[in-house]
N, CA, C and O atoms as a Tripos MOL2 file, in Angstrom:
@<TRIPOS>MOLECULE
protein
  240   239    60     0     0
PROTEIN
NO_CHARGES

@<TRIPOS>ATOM
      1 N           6.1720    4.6470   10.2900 N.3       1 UNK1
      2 CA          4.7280    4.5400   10.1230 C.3       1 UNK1
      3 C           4.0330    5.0230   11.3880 C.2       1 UNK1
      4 O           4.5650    5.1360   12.4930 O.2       1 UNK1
      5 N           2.7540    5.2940   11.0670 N.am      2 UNK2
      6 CA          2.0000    6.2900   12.3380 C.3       2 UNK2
      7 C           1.6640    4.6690   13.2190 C.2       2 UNK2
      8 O           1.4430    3.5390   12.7850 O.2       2 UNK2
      9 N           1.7710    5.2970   14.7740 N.am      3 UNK3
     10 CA          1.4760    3.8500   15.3700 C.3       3 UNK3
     11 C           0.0580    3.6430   15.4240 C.2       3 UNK3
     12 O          -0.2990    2.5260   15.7970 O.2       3 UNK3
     13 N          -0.9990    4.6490   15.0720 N.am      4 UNK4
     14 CA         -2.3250    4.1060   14.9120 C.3       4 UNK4
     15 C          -2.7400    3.7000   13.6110 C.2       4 UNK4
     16 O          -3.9220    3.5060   13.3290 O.2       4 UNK4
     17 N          -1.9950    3.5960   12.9810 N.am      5 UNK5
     18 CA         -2.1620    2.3900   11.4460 C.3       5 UNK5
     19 C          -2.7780    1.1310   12.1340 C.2       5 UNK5
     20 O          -2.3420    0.5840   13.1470 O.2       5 UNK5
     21 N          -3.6140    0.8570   11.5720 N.am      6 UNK6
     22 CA         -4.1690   -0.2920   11.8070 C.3       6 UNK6
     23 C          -4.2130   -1.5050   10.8500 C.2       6 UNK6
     24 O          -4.4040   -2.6690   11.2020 O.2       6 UNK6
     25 N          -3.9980   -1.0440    9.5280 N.am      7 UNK7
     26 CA         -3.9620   -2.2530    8.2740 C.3       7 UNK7
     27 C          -5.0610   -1.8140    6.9770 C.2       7 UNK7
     28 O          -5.6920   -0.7760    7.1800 O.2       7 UNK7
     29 N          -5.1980   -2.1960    6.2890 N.am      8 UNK8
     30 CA         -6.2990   -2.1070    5.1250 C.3       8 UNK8
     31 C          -7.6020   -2.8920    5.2730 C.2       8 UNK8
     32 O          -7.4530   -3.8020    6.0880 O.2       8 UNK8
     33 N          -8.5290   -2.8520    4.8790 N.am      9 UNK9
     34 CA         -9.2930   -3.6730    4.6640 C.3       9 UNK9
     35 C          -9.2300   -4.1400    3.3930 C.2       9 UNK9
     36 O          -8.7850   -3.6560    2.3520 O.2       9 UNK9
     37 N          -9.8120   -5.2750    3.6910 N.am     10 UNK10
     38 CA         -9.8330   -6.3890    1.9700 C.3      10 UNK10
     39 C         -11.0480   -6.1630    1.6880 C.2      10 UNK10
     40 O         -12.0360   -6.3240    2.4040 O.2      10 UNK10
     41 N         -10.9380   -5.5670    0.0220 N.am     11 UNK11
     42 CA        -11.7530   -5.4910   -0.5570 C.3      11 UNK11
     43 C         -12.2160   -6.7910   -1.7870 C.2      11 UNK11
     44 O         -11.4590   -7.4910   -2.4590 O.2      11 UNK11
     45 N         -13.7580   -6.7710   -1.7510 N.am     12 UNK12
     46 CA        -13.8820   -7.4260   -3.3860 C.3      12 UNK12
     47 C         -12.8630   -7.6320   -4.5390 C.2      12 UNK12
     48 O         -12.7020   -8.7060   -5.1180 O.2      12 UNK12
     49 N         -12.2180   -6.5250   -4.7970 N.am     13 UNK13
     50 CA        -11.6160   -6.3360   -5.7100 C.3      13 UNK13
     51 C         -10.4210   -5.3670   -5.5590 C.2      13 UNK13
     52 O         -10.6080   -4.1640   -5.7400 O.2      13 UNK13
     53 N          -9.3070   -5.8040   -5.2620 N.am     14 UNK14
     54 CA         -8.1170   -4.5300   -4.3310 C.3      14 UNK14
     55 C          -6.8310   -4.6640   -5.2220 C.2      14 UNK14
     56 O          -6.5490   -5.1920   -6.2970 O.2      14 UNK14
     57 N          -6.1100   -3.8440   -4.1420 N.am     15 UNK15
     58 CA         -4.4660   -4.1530   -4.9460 C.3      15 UNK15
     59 C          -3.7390   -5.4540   -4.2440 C.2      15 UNK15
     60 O          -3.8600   -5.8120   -3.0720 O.2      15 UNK15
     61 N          -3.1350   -5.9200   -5.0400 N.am     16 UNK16
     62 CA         -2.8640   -7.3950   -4.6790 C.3      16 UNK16
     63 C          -1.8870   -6.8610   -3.0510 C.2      16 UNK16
     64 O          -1.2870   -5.7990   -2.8850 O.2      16 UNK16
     65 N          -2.0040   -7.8130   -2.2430 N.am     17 UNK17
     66 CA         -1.3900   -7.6370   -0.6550 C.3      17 UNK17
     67 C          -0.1630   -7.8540   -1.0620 C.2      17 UNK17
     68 O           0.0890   -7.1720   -2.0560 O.2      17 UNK17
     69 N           0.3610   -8.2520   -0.8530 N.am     18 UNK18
     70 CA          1.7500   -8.8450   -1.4800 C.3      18 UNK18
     71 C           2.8420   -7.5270   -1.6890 C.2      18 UNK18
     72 O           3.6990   -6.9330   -1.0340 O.2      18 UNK18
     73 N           2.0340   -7.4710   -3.4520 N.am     19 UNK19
     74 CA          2.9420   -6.0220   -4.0530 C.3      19 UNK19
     75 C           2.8570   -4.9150   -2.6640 C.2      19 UNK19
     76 O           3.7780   -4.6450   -1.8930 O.2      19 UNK19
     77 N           1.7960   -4.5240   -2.6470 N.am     20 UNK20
     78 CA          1.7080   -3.8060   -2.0310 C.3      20 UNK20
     79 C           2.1740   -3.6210   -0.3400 C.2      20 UNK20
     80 O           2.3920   -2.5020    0.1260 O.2      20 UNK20
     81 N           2.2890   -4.9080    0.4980 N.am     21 UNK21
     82 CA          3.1620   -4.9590    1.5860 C.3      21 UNK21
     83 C           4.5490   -4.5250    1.1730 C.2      21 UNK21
     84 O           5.0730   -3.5650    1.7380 O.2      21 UNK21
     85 N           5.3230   -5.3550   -0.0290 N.am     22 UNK22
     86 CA          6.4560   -5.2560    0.2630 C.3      22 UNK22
     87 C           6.9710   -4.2520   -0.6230 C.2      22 UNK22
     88 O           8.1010   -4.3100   -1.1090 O.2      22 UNK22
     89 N           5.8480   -3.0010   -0.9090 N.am     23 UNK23
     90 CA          6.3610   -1.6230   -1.6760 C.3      23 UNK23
     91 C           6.3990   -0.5150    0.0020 C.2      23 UNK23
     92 O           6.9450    0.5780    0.1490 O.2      23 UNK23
     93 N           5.5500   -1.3900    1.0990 N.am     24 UNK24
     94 CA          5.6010   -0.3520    2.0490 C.3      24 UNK24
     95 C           6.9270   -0.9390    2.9050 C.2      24 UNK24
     96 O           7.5850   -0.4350    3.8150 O.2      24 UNK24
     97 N           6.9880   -1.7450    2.4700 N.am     25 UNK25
     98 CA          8.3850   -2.3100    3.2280 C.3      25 UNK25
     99 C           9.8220   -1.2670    2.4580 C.2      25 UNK25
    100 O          10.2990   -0.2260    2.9120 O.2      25 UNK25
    101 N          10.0090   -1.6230    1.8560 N.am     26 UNK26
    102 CA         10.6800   -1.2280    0.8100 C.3      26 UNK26
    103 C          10.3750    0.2330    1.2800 C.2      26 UNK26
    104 O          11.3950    0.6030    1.8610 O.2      26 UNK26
    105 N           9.4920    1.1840    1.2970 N.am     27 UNK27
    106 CA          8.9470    2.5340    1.4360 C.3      27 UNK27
    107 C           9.9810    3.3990    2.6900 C.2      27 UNK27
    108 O          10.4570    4.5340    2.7100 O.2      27 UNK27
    109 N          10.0480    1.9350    3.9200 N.am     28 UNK28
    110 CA         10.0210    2.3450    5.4070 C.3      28 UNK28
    111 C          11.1600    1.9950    5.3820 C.2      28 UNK28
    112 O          11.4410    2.0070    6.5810 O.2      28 UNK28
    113 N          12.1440    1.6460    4.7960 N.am     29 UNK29
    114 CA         13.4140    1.0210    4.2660 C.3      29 UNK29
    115 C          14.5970    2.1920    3.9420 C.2      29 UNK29
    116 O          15.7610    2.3980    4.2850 O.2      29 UNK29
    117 N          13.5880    2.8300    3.0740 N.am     30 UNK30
    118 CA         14.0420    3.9890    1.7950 C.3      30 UNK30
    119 C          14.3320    3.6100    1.1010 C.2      30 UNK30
    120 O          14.9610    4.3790    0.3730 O.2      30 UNK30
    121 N          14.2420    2.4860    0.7110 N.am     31 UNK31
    122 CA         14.9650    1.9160   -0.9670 C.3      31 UNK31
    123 C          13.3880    1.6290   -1.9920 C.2      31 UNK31
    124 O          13.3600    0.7740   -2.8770 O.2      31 UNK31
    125 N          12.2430    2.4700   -1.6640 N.am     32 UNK32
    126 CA         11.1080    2.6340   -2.4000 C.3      32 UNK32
    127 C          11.6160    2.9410   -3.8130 C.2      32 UNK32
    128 O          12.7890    3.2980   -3.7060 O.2      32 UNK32
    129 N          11.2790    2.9480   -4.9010 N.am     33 UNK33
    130 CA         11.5420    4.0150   -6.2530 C.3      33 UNK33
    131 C          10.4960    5.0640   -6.0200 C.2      33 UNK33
    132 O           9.5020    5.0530   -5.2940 O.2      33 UNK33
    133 N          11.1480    6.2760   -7.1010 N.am     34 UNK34
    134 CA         10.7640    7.4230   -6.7470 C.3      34 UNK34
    135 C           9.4390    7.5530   -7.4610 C.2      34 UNK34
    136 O           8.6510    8.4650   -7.2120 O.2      34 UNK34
    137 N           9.2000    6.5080   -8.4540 N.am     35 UNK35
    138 CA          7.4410    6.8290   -8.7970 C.3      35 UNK35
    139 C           7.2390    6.3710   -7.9370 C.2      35 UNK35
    140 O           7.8450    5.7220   -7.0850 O.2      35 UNK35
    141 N           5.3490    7.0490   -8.3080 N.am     36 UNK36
    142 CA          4.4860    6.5040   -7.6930 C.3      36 UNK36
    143 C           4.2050    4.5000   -8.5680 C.2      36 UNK36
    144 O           4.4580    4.0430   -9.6830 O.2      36 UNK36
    145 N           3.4710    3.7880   -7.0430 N.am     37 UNK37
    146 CA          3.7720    2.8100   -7.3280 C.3      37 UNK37
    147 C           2.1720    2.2850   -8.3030 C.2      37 UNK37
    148 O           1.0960    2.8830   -8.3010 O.2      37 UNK37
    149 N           2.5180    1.0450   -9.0280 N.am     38 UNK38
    150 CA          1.3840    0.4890   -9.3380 C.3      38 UNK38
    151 C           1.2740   -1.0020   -9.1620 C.2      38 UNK38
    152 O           2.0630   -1.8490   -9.5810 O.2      38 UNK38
    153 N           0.2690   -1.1710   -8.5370 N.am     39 UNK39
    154 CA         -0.6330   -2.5190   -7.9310 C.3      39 UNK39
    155 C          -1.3350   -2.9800   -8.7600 C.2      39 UNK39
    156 O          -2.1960   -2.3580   -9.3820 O.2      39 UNK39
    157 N          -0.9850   -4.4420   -8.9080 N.am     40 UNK40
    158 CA         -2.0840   -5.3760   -9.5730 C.3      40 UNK40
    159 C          -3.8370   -5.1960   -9.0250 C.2      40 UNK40
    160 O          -4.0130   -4.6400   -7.9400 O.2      40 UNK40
    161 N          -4.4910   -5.4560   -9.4490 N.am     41 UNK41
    162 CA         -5.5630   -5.3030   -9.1740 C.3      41 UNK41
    163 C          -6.2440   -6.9090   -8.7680 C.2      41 UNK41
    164 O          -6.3220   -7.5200   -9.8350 O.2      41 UNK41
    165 N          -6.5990   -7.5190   -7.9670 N.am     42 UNK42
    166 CA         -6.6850   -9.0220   -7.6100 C.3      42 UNK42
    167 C          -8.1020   -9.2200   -6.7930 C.2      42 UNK42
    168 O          -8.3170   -8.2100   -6.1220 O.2      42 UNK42
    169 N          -9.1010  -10.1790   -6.6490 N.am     43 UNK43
    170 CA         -9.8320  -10.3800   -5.8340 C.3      43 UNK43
    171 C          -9.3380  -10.7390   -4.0680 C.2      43 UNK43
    172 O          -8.4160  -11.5140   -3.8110 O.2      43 UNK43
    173 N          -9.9560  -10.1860   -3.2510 N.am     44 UNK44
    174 CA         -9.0560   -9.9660   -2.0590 C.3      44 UNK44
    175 C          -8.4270   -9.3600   -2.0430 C.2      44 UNK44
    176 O          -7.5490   -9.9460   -1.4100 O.2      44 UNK44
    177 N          -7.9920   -8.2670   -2.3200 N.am     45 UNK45
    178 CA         -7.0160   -7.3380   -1.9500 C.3      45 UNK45
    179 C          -7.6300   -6.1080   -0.9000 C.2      45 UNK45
    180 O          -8.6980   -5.7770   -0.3860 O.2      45 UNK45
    181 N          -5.8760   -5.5760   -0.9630 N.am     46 UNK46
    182 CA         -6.3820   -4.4890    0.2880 C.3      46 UNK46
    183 C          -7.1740   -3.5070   -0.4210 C.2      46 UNK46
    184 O          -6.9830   -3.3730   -1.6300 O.2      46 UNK46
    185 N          -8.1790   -2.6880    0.2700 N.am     47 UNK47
    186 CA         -8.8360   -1.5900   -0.1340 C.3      47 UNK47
    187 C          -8.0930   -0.4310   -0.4760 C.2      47 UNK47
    188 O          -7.3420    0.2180    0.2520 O.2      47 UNK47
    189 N          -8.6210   -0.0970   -2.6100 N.am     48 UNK48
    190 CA         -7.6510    1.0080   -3.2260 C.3      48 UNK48
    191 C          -7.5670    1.8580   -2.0980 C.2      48 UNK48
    192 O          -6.7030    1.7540   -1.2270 O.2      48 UNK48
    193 N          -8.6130    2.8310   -2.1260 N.am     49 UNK49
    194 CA         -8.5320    4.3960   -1.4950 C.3      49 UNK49
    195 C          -7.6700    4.1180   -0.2800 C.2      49 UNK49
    196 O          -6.7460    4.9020   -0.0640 O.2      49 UNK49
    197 N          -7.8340    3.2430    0.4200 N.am     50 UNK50
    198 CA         -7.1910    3.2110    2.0840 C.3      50 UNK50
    199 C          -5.4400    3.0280    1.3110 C.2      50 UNK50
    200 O          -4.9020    4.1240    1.4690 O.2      50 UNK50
    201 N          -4.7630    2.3600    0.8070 N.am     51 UNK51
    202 CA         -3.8050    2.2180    0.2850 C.3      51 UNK51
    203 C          -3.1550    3.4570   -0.4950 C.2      51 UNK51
    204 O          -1.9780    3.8080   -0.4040 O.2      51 UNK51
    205 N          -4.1140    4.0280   -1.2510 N.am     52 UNK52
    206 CA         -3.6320    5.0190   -1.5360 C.3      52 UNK52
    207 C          -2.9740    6.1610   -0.7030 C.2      52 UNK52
    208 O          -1.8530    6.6600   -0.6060 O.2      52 UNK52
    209 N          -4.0040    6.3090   -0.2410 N.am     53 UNK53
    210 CA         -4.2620    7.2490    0.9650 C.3      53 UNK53
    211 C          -2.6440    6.9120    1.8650 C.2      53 UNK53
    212 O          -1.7790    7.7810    1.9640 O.2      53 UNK53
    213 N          -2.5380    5.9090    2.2800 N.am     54 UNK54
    214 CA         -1.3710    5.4400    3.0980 C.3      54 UNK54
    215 C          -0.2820    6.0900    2.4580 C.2      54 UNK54
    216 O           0.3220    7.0460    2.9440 O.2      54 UNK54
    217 N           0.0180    5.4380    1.1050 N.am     55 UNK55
    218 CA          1.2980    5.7450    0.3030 C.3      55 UNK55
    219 C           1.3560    7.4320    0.1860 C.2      55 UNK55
    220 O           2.4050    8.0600    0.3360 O.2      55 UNK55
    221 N           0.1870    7.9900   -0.0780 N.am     56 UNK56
    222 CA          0.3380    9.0200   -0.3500 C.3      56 UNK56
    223 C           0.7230   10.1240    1.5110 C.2      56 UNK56
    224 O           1.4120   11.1220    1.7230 O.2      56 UNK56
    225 N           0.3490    9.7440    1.9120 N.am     57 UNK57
    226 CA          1.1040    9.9580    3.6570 C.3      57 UNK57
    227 C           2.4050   10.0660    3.8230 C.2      57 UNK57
    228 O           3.1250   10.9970    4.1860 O.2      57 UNK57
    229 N           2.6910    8.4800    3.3580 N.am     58 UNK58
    230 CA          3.9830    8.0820    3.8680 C.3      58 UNK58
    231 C           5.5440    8.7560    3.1810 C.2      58 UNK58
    232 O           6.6490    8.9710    3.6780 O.2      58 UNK58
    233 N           4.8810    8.9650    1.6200 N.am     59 UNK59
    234 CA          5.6920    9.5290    0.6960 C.3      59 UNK59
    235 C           6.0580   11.5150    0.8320 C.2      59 UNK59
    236 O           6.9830   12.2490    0.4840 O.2      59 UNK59
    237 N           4.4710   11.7310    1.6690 N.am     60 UNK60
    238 CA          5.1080   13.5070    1.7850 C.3      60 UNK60
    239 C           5.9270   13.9260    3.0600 C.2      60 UNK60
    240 O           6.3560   15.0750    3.1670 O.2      60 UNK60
@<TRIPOS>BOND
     1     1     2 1
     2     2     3 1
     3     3     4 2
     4     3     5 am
     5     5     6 1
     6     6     7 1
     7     7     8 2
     8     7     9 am
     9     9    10 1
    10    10    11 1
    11    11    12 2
    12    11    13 am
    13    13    14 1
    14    14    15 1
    15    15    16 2
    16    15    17 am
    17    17    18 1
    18    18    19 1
    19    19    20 2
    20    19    21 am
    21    21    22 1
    22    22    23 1
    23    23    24 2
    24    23    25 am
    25    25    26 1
    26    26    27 1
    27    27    28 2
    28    27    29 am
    29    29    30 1
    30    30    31 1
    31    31    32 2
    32    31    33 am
    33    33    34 1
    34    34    35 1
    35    35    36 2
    36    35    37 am
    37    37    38 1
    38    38    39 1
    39    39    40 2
    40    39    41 am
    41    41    42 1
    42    42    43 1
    43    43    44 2
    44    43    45 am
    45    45    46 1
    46    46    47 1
    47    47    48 2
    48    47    49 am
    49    49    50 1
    50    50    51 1
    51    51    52 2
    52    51    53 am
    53    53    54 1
    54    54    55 1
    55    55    56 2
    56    55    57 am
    57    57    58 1
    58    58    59 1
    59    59    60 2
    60    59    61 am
    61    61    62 1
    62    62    63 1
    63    63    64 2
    64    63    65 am
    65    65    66 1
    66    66    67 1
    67    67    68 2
    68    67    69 am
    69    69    70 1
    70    70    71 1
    71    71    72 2
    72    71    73 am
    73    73    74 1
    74    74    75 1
    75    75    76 2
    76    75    77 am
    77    77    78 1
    78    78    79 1
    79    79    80 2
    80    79    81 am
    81    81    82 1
    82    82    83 1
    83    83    84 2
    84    83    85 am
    85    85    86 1
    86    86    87 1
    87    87    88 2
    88    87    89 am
    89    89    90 1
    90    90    91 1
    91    91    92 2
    92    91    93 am
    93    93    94 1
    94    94    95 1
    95    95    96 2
    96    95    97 am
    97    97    98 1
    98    98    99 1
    99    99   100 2
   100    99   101 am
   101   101   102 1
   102   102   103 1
   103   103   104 2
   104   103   105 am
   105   105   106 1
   106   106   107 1
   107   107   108 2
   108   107   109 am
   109   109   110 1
   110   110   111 1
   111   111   112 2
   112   111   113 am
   113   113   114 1
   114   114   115 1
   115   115   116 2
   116   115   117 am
   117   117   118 1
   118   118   119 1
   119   119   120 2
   120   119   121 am
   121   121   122 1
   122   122   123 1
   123   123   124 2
   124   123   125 am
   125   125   126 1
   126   126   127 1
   127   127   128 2
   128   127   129 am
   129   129   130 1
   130   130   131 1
   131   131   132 2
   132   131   133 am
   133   133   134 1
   134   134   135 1
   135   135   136 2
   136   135   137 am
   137   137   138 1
   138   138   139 1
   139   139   140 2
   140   139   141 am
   141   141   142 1
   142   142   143 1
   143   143   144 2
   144   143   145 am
   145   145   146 1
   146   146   147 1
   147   147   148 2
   148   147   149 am
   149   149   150 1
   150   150   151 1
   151   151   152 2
   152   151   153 am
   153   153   154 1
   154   154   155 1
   155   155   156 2
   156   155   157 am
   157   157   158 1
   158   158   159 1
   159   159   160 2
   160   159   161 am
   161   161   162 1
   162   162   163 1
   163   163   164 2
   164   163   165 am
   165   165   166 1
   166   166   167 1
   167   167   168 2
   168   167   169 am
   169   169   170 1
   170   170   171 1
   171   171   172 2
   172   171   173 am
   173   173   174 1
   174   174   175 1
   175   175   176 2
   176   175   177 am
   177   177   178 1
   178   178   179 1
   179   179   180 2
   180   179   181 am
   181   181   182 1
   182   182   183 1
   183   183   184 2
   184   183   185 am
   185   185   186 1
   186   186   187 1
   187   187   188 2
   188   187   189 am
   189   189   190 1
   190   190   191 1
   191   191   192 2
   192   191   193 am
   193   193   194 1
   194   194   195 1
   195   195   196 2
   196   195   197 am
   197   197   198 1
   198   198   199 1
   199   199   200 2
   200   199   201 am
   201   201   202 1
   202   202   203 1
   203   203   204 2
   204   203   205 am
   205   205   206 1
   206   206   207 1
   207   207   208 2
   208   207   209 am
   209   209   210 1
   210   210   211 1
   211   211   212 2
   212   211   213 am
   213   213   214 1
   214   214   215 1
   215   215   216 2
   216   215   217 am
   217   217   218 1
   218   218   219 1
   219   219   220 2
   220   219   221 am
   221   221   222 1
   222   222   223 1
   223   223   224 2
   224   223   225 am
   225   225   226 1
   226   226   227 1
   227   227   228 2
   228   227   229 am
   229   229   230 1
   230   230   231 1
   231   231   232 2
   232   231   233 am
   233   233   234 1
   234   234   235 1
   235   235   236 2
   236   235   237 am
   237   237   238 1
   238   238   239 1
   239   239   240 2
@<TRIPOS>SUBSTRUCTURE
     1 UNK1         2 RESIDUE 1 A UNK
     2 UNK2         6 RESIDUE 1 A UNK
     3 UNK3        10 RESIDUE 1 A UNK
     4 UNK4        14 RESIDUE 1 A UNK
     5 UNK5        18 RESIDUE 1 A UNK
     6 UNK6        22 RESIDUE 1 A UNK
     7 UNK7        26 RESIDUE 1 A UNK
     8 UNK8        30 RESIDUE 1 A UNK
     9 UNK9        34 RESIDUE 1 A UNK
    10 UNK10       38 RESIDUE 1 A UNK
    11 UNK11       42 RESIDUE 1 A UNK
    12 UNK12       46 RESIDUE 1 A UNK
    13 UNK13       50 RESIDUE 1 A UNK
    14 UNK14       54 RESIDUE 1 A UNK
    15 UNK15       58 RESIDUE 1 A UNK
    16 UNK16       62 RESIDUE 1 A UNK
    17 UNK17       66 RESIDUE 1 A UNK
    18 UNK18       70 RESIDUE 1 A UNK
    19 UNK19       74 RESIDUE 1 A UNK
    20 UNK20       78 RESIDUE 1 A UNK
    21 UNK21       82 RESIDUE 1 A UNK
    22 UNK22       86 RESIDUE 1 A UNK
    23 UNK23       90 RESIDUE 1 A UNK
    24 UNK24       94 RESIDUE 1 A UNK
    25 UNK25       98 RESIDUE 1 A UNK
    26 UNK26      102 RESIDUE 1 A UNK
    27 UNK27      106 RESIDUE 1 A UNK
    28 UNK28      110 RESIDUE 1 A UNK
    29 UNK29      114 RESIDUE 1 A UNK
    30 UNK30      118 RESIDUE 1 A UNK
    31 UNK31      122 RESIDUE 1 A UNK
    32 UNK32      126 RESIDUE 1 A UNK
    33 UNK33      130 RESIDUE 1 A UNK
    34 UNK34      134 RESIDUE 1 A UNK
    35 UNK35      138 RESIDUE 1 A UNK
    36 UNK36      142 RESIDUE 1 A UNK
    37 UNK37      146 RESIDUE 1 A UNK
    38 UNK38      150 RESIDUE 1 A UNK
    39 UNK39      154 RESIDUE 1 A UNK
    40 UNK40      158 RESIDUE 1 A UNK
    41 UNK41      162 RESIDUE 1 A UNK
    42 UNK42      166 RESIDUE 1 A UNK
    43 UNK43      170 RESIDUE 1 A UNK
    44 UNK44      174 RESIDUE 1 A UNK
    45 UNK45      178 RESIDUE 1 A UNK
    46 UNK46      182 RESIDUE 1 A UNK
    47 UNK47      186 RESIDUE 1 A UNK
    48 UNK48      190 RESIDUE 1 A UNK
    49 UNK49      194 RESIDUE 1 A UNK
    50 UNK50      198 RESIDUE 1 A UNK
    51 UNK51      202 RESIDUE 1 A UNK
    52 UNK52      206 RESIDUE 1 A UNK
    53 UNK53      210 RESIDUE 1 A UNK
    54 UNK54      214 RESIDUE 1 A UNK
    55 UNK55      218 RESIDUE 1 A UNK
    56 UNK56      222 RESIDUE 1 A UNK
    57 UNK57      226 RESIDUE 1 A UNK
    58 UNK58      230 RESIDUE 1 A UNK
    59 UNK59      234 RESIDUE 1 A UNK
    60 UNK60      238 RESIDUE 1 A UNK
């Protein structure tokens, strides 16, 4: 991971933290699956676009 990652912001309405920590865990691991992933959608969660954005980084 880039060392100026700083984290997501929590949004109103995001992808649940959770799934989504431990798909980047899993990501930085290499034992990710080869789709793309999908996130619950939860109040408090991290912010879509910033998340996206990440995965889609980390994966090219």
């Amino acid at each position: 991971m880039a060392e100026d990652f700083r984290g997501f912001d929590i949004a109103r309405r995001g992808y649940d933290r959770d799934q989504v920590d431990a798909y980047l865990s899993r990501l930085a691991a290499g034992t990710a699956p080869g789709t793309p992933p999908v996130f619950d959608i939860v109040r408090r969660g991290y912010d879509r676009d910033q998340v996206e954005a990440r995965v889609a980084d980390l994966r090219s």
